[in-house]
Backbone as CSV, one residue per row, in Angstrom:
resi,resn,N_x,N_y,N_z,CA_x,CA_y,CA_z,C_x,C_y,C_z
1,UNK,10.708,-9.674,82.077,11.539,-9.821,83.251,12.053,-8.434,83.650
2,UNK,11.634,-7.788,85.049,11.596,-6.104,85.277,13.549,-6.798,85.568
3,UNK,13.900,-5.371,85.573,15.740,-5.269,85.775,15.907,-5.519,87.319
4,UNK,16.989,-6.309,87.585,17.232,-6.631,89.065,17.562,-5.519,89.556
5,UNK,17.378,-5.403,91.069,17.526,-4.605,91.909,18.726,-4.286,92.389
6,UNK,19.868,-5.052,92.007,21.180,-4.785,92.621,22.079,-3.290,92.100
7,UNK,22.829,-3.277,92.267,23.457,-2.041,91.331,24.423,-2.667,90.014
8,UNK,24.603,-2.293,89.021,25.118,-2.485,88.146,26.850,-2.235,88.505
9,UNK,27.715,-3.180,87.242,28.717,-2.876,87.835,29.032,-1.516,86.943
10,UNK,30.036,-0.738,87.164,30.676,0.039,86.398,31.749,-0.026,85.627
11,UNK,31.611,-0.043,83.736,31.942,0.146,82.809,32.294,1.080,82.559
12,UNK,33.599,1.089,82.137,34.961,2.155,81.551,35.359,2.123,79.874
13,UNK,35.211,2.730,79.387,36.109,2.591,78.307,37.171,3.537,78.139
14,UNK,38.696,3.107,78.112,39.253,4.203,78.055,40.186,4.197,77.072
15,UNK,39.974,5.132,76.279,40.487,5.194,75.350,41.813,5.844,75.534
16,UNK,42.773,5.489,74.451,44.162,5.574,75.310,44.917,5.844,73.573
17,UNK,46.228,5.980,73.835,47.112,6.628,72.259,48.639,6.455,73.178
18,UNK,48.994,5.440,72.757,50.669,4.925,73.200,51.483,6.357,72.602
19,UNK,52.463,6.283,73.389,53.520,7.307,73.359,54.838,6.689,72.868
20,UNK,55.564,7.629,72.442,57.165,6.844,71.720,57.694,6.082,72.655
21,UNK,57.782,5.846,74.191,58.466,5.061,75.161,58.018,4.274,74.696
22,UNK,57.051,3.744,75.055,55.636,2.438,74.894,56.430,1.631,73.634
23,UNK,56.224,2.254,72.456,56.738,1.965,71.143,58.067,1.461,70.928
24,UNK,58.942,2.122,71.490,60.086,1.718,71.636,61.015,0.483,71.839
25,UNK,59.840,0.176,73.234,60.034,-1.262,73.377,59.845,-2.030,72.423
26,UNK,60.514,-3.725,72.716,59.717,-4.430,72.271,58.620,-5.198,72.353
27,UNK,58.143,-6.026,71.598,56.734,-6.387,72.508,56.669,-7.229,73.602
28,UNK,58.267,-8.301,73.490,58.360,-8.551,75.191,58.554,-7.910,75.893
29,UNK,59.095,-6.395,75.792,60.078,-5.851,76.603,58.274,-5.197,77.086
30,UNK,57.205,-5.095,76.322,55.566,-4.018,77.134,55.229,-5.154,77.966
31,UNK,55.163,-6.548,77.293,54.520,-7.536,78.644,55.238,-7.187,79.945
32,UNK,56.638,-7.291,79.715,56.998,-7.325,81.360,57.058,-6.161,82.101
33,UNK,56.526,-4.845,81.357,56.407,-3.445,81.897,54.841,-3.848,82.580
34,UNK,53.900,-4.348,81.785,52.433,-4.452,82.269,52.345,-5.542,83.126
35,UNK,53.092,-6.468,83.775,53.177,-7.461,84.304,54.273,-6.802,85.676
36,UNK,55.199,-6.329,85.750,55.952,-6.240,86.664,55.599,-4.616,86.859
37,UNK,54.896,-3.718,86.208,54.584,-2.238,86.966,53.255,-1.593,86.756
38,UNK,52.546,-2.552,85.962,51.156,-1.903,86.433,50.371,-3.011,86.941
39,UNK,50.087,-4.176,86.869,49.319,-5.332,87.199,49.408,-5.128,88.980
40,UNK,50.937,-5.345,89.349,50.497,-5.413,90.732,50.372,-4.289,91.203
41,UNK,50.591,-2.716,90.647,50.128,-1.575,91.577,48.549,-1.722,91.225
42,UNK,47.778,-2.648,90.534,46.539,-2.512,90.533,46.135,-3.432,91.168
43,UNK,46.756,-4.708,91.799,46.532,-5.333,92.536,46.574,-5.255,94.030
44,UNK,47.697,-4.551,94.263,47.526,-3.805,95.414,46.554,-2.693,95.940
45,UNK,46.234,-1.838,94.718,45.097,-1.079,95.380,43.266,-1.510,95.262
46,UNK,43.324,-2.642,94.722,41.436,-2.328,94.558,41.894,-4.032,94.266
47,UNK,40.570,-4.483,94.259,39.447,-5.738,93.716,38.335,-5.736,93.612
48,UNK,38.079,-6.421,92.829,36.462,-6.590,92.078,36.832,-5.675,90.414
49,UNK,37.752,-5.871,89.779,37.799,-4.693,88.602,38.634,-6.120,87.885
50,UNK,38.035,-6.152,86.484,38.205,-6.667,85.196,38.666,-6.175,84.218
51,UNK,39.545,-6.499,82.847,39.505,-5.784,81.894,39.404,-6.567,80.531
52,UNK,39.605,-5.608,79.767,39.714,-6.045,78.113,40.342,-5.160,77.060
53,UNK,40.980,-5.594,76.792,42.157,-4.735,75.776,41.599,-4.959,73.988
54,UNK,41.387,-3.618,73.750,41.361,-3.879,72.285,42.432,-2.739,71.364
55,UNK,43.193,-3.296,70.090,43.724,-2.829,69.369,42.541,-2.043,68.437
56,UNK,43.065,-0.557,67.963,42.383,0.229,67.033,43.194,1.147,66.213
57,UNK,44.233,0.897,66.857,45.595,1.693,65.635,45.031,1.876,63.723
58,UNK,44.797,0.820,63.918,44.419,0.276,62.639,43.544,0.839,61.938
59,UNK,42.665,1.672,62.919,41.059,2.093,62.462,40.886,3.728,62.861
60,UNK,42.000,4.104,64.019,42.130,5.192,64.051,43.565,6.215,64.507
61,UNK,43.999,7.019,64.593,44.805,8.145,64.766,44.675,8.701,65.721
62,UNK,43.813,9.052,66.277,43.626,9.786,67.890,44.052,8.810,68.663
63,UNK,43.195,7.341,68.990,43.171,6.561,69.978,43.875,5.180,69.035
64,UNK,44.752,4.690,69.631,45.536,3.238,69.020,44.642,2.407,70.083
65,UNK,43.855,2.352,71.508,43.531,1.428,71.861,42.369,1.520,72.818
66,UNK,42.301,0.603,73.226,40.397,0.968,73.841,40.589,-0.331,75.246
67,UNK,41.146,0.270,76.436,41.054,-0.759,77.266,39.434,-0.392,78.086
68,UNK,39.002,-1.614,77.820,37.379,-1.975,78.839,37.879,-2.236,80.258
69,UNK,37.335,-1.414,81.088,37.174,-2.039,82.579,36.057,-1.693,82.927
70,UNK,35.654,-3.354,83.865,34.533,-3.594,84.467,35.243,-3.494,86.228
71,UNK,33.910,-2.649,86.810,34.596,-3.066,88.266,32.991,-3.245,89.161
72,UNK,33.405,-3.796,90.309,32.138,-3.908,91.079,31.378,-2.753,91.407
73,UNK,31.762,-1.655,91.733,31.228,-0.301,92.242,32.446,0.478,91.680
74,UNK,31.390,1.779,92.259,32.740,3.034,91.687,33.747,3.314,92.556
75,UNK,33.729,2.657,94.327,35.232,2.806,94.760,36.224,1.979,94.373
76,UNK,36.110,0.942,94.005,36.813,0.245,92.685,37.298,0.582,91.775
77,UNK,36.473,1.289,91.313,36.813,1.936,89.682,37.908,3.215,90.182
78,UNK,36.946,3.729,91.562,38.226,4.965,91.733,39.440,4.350,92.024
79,UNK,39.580,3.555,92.826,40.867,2.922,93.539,41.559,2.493,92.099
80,UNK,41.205,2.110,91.417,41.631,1.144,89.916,42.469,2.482,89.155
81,UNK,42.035,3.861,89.127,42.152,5.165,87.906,43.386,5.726,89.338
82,UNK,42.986,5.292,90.872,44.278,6.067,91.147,45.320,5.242,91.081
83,UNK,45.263,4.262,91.132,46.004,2.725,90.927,46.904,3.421,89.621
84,UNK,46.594,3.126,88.286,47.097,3.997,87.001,48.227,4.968,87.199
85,UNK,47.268,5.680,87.799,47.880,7.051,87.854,49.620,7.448,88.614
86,UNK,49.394,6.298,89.235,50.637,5.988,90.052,52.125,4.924,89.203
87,UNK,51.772,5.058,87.978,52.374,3.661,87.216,52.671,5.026,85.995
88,UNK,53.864,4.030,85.379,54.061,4.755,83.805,53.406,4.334,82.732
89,UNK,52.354,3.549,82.758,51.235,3.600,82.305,50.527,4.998,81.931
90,UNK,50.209,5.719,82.983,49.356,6.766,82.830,50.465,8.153,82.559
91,UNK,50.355,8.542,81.346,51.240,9.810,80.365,52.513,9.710,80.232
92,UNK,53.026,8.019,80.668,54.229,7.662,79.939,54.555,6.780,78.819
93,UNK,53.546,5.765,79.320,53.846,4.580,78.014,52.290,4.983,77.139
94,UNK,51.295,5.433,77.869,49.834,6.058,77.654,49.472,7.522,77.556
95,UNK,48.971,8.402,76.312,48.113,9.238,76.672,46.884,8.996,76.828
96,UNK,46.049,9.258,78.269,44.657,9.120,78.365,43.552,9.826,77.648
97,UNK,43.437,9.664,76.478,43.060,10.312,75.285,41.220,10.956,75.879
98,UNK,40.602,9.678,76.760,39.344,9.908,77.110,38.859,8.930,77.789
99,UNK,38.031,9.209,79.073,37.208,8.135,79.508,35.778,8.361,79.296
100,UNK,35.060,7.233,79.013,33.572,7.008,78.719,33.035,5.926,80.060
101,UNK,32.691,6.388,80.997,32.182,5.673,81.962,30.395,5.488,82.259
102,UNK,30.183,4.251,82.091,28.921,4.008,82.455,28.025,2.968,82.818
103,UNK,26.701,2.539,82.755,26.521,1.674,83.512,25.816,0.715,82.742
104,UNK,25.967,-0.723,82.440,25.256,-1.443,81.433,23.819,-1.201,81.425
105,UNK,22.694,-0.887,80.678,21.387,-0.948,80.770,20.765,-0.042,81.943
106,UNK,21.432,1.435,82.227,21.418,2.403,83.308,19.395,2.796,82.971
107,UNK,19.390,3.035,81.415,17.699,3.411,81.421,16.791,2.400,82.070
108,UNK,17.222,1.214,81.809,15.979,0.220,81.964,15.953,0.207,83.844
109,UNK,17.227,-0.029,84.698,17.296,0.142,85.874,16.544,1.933,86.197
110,UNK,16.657,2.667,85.915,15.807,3.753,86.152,14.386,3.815,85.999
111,UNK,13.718,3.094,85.111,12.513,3.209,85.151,12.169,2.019,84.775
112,UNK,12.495,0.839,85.525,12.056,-0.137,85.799,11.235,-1.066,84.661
113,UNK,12.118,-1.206,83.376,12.443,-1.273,81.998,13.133,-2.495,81.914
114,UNK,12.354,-3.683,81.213,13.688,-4.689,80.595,14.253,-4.502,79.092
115,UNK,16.009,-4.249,79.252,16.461,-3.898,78.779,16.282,-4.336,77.239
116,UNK,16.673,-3.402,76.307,16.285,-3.403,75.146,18.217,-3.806,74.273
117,UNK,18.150,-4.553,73.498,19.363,-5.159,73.343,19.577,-5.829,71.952
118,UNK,20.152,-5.905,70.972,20.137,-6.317,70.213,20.092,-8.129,69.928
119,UNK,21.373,-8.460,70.891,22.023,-9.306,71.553,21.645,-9.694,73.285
120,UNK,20.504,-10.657,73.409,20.953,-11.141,73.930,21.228,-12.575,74.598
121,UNK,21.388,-12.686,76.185,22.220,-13.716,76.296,21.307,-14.646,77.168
């Protein structure tokens, strides 16, 4: 089965390392920071963008966490990173330790390749 023709969406991983504010709180007191000051400045600027939050404190020292975002295209993804950037999210409750941006199965869409996968679905 050759790779569909559409464009892929764009995949983020961004790796991230909470700061003493962040910490400070408690853990009700981060829901209603991520619920009442970053959710809707990201709702207000973009749609079509998904996420997924994973804990890694546990496993590493640089990065405590690894949020996944999926978005439809990359003015999405941009609108989504200036979205952030505008919130205490980004180098207050967060250092943006690194982003890894890319595109699911980018080789096989280039040269017209079904994708090679361990897993799949």
């Amino acid at each position: 089965m050759p790779a569909e023709e559409t464009a892929p969406p764009v995949t983020a991983f961004m790796l991230i390392k909470t700061k003493p504010e962040w910490l400070a709180m408690t853990p009700q007191e981060r829901v209603n920071a991520f619920v009442t000051q970053v959710i809707p400045a990201i709702k207000a600027k973009t749609t079509g963008v998904r996420s997924r939050f994973y804990d890694t404190e546990f496993y590493s020292t640089r990065v405590t966490d690894v949020w996944v975002w999926e978005a439809d295209d990359h003015d999405a993804y941009q609108l989504l990173i200036d979205a952030l950037r505008e919130t205490p999210f980004w180098d207050r409750y967060f250092e943006v330790v690194d982003l890894l941006v890319g595109a699911e199965n980018g080789y096989a869409r280039t040269y017209g390749l079904d994708p090679v996968a361990s897993i799949t679905t």
